[in-house]
PAZA-708872 format. One line per 10 residues: number of its first residue (from 1); their letters; for each residue x, y, z of N, C-alpha, C, O. Coordinates in steps of 0.1 Angstrom, whole numbers. Atoms other than C-alpha are relative to their C-alpha. Layout:
// PAZA-708872
NUM> a> X/Y/Z/X/Y/Z/X/Y/Z/X/Y/Z ~ ... .
This chain:
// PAZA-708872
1> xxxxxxxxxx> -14/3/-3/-415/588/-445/6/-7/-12/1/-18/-16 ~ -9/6/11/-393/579/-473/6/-15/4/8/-21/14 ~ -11/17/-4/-374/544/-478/9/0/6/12/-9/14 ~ -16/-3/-6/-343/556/-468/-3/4/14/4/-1/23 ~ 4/-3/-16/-358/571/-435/-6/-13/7/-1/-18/17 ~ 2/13/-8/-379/538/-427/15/-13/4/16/-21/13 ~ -14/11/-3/-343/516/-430/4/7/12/8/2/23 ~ -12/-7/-11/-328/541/-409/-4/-2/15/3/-6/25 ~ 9/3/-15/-357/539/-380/1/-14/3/5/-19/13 ~ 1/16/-7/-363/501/-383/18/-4/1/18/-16/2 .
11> xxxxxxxxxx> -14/6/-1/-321/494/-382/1/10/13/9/7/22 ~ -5/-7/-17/-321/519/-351/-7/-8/10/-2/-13/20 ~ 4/10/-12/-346/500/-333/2/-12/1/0/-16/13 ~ -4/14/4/-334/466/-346/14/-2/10/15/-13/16 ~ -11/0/-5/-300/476/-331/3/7/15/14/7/21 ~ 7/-9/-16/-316/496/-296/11/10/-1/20/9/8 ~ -6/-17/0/-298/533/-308/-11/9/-1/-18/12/-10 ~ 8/-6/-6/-315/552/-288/8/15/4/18/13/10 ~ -7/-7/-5/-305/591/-281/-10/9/8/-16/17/1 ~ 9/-10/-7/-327/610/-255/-10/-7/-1/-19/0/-5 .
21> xxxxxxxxxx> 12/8/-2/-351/582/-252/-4/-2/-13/-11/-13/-13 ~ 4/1/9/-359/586/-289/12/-9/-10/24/-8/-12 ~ -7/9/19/-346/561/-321/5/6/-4/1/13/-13 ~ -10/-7/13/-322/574/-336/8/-6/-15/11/-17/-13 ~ -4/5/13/-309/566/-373/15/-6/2/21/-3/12 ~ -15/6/1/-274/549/-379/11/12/-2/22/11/2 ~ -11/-12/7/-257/581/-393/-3/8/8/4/18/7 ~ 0/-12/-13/-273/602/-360/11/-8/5/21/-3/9 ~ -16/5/-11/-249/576/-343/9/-1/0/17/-1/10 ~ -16/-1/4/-220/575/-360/5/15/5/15/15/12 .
31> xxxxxxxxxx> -1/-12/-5/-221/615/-355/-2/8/11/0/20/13 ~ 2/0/-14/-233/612/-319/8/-7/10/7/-6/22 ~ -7/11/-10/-208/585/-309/-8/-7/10/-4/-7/22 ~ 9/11/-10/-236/561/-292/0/-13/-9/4/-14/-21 ~ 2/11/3/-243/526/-297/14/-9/-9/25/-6/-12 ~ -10/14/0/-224/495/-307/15/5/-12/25/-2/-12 ~ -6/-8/7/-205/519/-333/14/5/3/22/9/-5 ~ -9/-10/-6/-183/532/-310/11/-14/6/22/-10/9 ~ -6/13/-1/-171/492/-303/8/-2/-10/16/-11/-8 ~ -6/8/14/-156/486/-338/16/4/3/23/-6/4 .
41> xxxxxxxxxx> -10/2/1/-123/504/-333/9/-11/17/21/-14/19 ~ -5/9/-11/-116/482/-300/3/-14/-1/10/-20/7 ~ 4/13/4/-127/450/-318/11/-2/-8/17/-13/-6 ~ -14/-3/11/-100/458/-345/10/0/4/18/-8/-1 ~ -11/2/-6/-77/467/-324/5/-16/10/16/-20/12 ~ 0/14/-3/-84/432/-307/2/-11/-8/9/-20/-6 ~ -3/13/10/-86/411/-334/20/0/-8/28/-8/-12 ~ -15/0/7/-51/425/-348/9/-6/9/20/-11/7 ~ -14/1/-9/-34/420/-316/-2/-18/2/8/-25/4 ~ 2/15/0/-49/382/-317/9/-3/-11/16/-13/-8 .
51> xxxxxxxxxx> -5/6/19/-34/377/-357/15/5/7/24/-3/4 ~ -11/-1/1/-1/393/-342/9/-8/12/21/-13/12 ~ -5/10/-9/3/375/-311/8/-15/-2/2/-26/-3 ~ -8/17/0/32/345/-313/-5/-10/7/-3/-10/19 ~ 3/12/-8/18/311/-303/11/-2/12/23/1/12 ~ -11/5/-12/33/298/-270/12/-16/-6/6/-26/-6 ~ 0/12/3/57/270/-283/-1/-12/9/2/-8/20 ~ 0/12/-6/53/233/-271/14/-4/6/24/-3/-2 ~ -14/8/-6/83/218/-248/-4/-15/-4/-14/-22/-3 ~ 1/17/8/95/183/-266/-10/-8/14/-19/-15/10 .
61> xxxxxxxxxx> 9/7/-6/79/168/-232/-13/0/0/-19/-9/5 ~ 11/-4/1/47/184/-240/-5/-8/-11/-15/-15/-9 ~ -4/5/12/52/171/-277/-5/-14/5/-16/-18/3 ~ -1/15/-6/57/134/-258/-10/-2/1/-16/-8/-8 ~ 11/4/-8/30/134/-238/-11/1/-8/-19/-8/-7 ~ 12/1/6/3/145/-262/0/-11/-9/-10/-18/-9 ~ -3/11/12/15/120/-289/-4/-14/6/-11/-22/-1 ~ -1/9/-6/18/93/-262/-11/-3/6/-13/-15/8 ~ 16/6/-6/-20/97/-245/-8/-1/-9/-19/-6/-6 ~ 7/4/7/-32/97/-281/-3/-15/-6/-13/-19/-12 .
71> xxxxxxxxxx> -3/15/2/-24/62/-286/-6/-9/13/-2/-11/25 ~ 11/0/-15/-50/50/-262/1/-19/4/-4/-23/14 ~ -7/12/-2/-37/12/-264/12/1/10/14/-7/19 ~ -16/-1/-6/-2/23/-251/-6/6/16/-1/2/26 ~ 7/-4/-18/-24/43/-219/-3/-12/3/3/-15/13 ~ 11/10/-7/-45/12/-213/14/-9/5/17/-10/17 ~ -14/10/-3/-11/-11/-213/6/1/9/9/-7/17 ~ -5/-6/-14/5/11/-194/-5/-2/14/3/-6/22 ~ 5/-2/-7/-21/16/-168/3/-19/7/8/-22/18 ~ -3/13/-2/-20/-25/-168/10/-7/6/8/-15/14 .
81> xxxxxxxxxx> -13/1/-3/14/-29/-164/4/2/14/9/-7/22 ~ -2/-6/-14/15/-6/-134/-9/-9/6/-4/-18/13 ~ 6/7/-6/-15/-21/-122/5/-20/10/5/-24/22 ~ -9/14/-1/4/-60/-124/15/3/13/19/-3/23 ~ -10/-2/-10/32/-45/-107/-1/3/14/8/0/22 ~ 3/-7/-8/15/-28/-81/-6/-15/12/-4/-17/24 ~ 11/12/-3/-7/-61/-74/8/-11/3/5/-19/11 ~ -13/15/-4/23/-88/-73/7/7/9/9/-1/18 ~ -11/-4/-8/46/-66/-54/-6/4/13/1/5/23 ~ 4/-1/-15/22/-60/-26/-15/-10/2/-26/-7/6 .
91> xxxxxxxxxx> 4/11/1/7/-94/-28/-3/-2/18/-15/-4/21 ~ 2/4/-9/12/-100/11/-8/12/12/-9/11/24 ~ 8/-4/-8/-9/-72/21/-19/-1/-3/-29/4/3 ~ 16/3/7/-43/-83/2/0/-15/-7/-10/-18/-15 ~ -1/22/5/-38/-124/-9/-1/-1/14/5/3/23 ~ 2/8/-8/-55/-143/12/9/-11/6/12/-13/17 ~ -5/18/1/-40/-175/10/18/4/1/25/13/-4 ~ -17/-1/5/-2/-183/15/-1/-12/-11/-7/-23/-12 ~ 0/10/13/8/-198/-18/8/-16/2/8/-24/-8 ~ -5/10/-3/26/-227/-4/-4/-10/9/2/-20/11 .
101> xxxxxxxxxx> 7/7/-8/2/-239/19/-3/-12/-4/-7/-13/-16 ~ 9/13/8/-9/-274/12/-12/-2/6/-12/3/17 ~ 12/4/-7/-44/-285/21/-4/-14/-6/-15/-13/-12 ~ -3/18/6/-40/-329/9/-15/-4/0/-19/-12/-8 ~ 15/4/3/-79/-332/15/-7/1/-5/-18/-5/-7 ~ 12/-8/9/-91/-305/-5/5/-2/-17/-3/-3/-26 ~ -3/6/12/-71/-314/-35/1/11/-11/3/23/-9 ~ 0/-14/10/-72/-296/-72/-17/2/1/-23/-9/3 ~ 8/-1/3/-103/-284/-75/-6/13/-7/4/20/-6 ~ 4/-6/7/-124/-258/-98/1/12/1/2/14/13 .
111> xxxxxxxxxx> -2/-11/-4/-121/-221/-100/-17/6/5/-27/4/-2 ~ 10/-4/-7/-150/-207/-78/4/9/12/15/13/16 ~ 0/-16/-11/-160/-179/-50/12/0/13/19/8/19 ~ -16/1/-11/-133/-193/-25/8/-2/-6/18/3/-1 ~ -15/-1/8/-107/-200/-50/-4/-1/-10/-10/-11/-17 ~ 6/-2/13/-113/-180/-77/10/-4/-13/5/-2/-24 ~ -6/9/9/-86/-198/-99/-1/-15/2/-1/-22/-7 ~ 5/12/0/-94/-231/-81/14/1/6/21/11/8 ~ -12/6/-13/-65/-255/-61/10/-5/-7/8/-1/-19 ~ -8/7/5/-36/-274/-74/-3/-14/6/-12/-18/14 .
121> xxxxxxxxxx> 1/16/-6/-27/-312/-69/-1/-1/13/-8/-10/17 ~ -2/0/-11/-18/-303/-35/-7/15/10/0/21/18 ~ 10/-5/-2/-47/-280/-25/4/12/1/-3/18/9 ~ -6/-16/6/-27/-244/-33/-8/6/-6/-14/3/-16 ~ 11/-14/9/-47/-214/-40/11/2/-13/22/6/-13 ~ -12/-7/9/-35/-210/-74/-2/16/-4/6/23/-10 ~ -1/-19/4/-50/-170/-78/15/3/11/23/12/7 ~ -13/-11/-6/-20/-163/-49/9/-6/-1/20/0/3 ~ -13/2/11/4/-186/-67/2/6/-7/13/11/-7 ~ -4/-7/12/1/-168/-97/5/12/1/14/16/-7 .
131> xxxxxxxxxx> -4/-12/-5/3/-134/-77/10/3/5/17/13/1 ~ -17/-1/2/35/-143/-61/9/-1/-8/20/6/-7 ~ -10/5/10/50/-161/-93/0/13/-7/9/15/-16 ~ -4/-12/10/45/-125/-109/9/4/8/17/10/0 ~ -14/-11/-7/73/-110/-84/11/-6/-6/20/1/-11 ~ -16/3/11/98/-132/-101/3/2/-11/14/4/-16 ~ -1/1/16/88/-132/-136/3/17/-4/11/23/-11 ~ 2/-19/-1/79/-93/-134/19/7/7/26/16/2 ~ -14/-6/-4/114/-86/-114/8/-6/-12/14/2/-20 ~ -13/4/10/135/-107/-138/-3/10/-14/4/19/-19 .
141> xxxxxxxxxx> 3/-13/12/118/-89/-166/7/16/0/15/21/-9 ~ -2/-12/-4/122/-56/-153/21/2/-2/29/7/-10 ~ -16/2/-4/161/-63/-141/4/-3/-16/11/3/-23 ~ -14/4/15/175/-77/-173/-8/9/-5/-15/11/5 ~ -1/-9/7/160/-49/-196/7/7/6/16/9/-2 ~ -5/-15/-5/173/-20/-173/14/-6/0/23/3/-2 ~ -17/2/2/209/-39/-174/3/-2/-11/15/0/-15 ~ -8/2/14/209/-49/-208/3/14/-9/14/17/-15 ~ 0/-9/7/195/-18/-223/12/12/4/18/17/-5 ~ -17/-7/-6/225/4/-200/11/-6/-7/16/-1/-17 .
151> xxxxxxxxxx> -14/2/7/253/-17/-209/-1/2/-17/5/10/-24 ~ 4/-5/16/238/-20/-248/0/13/-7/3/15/-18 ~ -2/-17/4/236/17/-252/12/5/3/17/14/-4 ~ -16/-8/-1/269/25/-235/10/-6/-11/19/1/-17 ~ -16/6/12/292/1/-260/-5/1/-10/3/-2/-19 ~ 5/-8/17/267/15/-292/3/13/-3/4/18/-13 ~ -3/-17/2/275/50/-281/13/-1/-4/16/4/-15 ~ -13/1/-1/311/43/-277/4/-6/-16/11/0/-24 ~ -6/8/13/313/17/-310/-4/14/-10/4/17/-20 ~ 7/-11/11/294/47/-330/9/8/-1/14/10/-12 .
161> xxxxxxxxxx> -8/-7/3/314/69/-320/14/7/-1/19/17/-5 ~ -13/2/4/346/63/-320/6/-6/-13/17/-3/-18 ~ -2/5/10/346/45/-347/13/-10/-4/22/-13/4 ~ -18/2/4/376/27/-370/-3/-14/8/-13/-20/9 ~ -6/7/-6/393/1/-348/-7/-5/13/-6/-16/18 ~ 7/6/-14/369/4/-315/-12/-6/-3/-18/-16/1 ~ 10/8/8/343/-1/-335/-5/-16/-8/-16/-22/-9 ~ -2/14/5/352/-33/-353/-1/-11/11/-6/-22/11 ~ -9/7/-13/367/-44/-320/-16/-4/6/-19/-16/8 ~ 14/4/-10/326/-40/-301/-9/-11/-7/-15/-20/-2 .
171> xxxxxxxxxx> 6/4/8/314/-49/-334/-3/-18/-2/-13/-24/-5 ~ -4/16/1/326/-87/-334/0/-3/10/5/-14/13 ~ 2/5/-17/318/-89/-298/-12/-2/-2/-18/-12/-1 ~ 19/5/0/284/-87/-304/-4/-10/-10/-13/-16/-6 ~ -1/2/10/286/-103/-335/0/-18/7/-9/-25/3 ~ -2/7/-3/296/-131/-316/-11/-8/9/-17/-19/7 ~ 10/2/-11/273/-132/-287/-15/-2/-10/-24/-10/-6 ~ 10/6/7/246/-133/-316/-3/-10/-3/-13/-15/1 ~ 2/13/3/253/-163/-330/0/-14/11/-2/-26/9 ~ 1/13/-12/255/-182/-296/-11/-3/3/-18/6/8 .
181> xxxxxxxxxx> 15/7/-4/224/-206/-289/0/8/18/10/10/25 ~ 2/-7/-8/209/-188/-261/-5/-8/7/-2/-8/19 ~ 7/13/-15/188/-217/-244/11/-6/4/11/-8/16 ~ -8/13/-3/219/-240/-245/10/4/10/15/-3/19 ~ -10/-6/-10/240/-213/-229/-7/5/14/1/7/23 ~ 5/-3/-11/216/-202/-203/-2/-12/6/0/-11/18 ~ -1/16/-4/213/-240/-195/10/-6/8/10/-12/18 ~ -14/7/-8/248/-247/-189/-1/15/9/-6/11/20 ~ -6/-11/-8/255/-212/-172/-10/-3/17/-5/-5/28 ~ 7/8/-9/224/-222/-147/3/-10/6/5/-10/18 .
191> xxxxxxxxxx> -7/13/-9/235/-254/-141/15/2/9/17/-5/19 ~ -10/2/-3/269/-246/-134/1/14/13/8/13/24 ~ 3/-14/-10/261/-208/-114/-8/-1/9/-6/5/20 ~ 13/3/-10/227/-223/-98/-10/12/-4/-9/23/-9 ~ 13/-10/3/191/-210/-99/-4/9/3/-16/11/0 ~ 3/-13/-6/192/-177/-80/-11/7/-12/-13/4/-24 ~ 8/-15/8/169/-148/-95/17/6/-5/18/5/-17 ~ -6/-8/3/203/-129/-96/10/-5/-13/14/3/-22 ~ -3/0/9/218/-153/-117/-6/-7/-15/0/-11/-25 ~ 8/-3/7/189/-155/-138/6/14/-14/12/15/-25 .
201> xxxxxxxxxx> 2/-12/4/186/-120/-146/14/8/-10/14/16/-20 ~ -14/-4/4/228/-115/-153/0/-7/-10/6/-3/-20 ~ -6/11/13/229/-146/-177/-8/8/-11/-3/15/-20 ~ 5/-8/11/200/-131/-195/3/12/-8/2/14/-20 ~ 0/-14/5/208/-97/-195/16/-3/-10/18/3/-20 ~ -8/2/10/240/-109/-211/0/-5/-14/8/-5/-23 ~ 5/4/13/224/-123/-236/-6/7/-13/-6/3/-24 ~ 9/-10/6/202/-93/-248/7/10/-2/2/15/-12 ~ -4/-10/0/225/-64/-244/7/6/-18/11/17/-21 ~ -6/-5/12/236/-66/-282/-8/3/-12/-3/7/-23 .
211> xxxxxxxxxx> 7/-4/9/203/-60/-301/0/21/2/2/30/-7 ~ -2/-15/-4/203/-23/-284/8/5/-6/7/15/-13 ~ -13/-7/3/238/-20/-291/2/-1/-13/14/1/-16 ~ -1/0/16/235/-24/-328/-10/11/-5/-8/16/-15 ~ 10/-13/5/204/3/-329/7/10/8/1/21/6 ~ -6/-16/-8/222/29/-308/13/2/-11/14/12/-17 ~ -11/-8/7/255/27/-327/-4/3/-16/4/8/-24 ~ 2/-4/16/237/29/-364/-7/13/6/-6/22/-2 ~ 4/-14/2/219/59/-349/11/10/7/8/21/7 ~ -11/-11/-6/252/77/-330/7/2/-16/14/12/-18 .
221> xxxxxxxxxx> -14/1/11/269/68/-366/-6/12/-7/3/20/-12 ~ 10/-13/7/242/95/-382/0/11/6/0/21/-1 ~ 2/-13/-12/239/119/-351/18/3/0/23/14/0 ~ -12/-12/-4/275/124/-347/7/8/-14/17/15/-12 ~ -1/-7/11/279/138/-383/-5/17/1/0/26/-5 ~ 8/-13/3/251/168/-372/13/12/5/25/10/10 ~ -4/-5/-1/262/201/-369/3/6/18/12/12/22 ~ -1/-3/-15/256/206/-329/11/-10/6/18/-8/16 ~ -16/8/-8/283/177/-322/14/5/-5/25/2/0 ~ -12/-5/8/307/193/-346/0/11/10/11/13/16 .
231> xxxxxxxxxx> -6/-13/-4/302/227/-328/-2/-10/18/7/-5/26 ~ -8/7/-14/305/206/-293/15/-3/0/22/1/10 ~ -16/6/7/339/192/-307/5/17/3/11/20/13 ~ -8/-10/0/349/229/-314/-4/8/15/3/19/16 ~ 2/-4/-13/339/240/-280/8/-4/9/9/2/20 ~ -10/2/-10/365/220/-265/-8/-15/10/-2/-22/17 ~ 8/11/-6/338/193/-252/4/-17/-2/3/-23/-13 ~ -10/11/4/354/159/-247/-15/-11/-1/-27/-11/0 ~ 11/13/4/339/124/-255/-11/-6/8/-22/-11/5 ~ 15/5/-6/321/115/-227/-11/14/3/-23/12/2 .
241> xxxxxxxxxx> 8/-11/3/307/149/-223/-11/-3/-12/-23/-7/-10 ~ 7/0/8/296/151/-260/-8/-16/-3/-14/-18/-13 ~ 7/10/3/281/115/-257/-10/-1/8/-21/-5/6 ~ 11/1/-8/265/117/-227/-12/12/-1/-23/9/-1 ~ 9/-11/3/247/154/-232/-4/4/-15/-14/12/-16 ~ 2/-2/10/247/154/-267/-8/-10/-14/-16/-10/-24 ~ 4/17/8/240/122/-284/-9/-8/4/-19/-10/-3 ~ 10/12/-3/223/96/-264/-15/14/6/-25/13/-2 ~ 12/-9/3/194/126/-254/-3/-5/-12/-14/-10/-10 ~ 6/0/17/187/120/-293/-1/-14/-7/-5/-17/-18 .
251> xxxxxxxxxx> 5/15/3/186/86/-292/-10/-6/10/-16/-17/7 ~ 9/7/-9/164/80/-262/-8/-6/-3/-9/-17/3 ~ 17/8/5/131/70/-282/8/-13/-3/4/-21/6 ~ 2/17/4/147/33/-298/4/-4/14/0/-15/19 ~ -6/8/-11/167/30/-265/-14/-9/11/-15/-21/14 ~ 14/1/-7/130/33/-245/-8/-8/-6/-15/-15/1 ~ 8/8/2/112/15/-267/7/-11/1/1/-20/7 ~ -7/15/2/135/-14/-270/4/-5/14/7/-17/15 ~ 1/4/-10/138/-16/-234/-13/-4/6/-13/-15/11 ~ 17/8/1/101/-23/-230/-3/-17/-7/-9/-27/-2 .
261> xxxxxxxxxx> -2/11/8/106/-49/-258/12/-4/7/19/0/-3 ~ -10/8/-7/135/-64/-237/-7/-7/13/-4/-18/18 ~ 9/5/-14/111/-68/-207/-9/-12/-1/-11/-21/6 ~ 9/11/6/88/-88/-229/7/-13/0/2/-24/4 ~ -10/18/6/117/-117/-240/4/0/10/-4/-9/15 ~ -1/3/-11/130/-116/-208/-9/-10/5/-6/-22/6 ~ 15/11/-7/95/-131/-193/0/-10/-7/2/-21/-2 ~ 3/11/7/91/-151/-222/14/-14/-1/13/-26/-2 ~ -11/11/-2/127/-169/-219/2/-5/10/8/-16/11 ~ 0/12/-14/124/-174/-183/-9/-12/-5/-5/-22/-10 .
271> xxxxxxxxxx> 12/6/6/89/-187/-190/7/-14/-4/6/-25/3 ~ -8/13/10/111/-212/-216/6/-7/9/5/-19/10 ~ -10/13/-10/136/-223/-191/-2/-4/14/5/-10/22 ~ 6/6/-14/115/-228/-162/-9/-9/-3/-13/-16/6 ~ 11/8/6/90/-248/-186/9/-11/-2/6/-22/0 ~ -9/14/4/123/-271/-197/7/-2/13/17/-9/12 ~ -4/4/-9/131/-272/-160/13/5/3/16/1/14 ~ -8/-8/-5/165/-250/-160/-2/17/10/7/23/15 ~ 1/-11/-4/148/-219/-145/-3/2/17/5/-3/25 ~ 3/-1/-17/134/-212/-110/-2/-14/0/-7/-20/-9 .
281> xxxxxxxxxx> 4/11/-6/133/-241/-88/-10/3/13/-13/14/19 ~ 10/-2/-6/106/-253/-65/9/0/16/21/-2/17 ~ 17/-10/-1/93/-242/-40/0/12/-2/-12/16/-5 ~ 3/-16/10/98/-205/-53/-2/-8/-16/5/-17/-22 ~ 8/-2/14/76/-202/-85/2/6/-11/9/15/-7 ~ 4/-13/12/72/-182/-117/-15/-2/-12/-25/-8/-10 ~ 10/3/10/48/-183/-144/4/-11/-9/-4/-20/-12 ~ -3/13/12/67/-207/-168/2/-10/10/-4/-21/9 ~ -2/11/-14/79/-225/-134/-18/-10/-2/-19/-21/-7 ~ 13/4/0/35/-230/-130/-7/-10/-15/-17/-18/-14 .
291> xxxxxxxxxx> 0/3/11/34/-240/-168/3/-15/2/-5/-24/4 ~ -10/10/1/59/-265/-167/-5/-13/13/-4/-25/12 ~ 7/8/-6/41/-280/-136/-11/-8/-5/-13/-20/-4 ~ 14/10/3/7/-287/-150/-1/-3/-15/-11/-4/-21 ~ 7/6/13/15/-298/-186/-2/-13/1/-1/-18/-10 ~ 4/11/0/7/-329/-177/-15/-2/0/-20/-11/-6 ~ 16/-7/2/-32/-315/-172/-7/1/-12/-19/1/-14 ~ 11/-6/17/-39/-308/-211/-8/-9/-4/-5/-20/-8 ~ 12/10/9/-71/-322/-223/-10/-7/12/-20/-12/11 ~ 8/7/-8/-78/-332/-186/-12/13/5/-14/23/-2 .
301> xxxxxxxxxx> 6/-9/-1/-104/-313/-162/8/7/13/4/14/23 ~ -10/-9/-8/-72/-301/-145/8/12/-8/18/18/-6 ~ -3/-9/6/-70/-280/-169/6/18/-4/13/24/-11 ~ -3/-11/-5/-72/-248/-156/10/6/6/11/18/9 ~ -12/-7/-8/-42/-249/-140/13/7/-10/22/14/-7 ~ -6/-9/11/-25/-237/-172/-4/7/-6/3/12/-15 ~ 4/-13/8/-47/-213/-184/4/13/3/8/22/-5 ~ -6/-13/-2/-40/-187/-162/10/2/6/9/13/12 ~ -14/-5/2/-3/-187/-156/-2/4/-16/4/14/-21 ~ -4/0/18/-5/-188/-194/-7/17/-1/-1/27/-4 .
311> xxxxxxxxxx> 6/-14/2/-31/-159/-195/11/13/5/13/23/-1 ~ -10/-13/-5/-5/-137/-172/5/0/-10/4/11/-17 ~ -11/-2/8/19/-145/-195/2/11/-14/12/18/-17 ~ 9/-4/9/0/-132/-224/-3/14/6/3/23/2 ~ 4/-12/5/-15/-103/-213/11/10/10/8/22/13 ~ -12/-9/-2/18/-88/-198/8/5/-12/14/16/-13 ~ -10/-2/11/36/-93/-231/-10/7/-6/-7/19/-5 ~ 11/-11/1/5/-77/-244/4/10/-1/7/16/-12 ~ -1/-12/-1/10/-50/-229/13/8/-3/14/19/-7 ~ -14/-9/-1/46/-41/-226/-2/0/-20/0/10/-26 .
321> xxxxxxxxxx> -2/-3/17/43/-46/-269/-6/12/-2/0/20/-9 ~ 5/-11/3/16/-21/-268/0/13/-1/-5/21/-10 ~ -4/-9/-8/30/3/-246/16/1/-6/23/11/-4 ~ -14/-8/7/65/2/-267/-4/5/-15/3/13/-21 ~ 4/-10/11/42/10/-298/-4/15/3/-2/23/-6 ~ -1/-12/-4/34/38/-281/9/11/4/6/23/3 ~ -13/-7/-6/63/52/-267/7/2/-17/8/14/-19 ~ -1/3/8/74/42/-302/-7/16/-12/-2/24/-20 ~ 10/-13/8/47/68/-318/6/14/5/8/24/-2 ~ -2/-11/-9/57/94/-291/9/12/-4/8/24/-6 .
331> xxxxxxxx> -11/-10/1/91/98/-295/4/0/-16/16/3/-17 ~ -2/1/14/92/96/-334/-9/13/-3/-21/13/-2 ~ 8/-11/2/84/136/-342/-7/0/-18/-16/7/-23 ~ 5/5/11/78/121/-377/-16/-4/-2/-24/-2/-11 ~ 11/9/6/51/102/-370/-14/9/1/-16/21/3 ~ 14/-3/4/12/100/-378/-6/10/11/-9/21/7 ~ 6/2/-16/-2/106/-341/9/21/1/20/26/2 ~ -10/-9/-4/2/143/-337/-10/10/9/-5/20/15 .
């Protein structure tokens, strides 16, 4: 057997082309149409239709979402967040203890298996104080972003895009409301309105609505130049049309993150004016309300009773920061995170 005939036998049996029970050579099969040979134009025709086939594209929500679970800080925060919310707002079907209870015999005492934060001066479970005081702190939060960031976005859309004269006009409204001391005026407005939640949340949210409204109208001032608001314009599409369908869509990402970050100062300036004694009054609580109670405690071994209002305080803001870097990453098609 020649060289050329042994390749041919050991690559037929190598490759099991077989014709009539017998081995056959590579070039009997190409001329016999058997074995794996007869696969190639199918494989070809497969692989081209793979190389010609158009990717499916991504929907911008699709875009969001992958960007936004890669940021695994901003999930965890998130998940937290909800968690906090979930756990203060349905406080009175799993809290033991009512938070207002006194018990005068048992006194403050240490965080342990029956009161795993420990008591106050006046024998109060403080784990289901703190759990109620999150419904105030957490609602005020919540409430004054979602009102500031609405009105802030509606008079940035409007100042952006009208421009000229209405512009100037919103311009020095805010302008104004900036430079005004913010504790001094929530102080007097408090004092003189009283300490509801509702008029809480209205003083504040009046207070905040003009950082928004200065990043919405520098970004309407850019967006309404593009060419899709011009051909809106020539379509006959009036202003609130082209602002509400055209514009704020394309500003959503600072609006959303900066509403997150509104939720944060919220807490933290109640916090402030329940700690200097203008904020909630007793006997409803909050977290700075709980603060402002036990700094008289620091250094003692009643100490505990400010760690963990303090800790809520802390790892809410935490989180909502985390969770607006994220959101932050998401809607930015620029960014790293892709």
């Amino acid at each position: 057997m020649s060289a050329g005939d042994e390749f041919r036998h050991r690559t037929s049996e190598e490759d099991g082309l077989f014709l009539g029970g017998e081995p056959v050579g590579v070039d009997v099969a190409v001329e016999q149409g058997v074995g794996p040979v007869e696969l190639i134009p199918d494989a070809i025709a497969d692989v081209e239709l793979a190389h010609t086939a158009e990717p499916v594209p991504r929907t911008q929500w699709q875009l969001f979402r992958r960007r936004f679970f890669r940021h695994r800080m901003a999930v965890i925060s998130g998940v937290v967040l909800v968690g906090l919310y979930v756990a203060c707002f349905s406080a009175k079907w799993w809290v033991p203890f009512d938070p207002n209870k006194q018990n005068l015999l048992l006194g403050p005492v240490s965080p342990r298996a029956s009161h795993w934060f420990g008591t106050d001066e006046l024998g109060r479970d403080q784990f289901a104080r703190i759990v109620y005081a999150g419904q105030i702190s957490l609602k005020i939060g919540l409430a004054v972003a979602l009102i500031s960031t609405v009105v802030g976005a509606v008079l940035g859309a409007i100042a952006g895009f009208f421009g000229k004269v209405t512009d100037q006009f919103l311009m020095r409204i805010t302008d104004l409301f900036l430079v005004v001391p913010a504790i001094a005026i929530l102080a007097i407005a408090l004092r003189r309105f009283g300490h509801s939640d509702t008029t809480i949340i209205l003083v504040l949210a009046g207070l905040f609505w003009m950082y928004i409204a200065r990043i919405v109208r520098g970004q309407v001032l850019s967006i309404k130049e593009k060419e899709f608001v011009e051909a809106a314009r020539a379509a006959g599409g009036s202003a609130p049309r082209i602002i509400g369908r055209h514009i704020i869509p394309n500003v959503v990402g600072p609006i959303v993150v900066n509403a997150t970050l509104a939720v944060a100062t919220a807490i933290i300036t109640e916090s402030t004016l329940s700690f200097l004694g203008f904020g909630v009054q007793p006997p409803r609580t909050s977290w700075g309300n709980m603060l402002s109670t036990a700094e008289g405690y620091v250094g003692t071994s009643n100490a505990y009773l400010l760690y963990f209002p303090g800790l809520a305080i802390l790892l809410t803001v935490l989180a909502v920061n985390f969770l607006g870097d994220g959101l932050r990453d998401a809607f930015d098609p620029q960014g790293g995170r892709q």
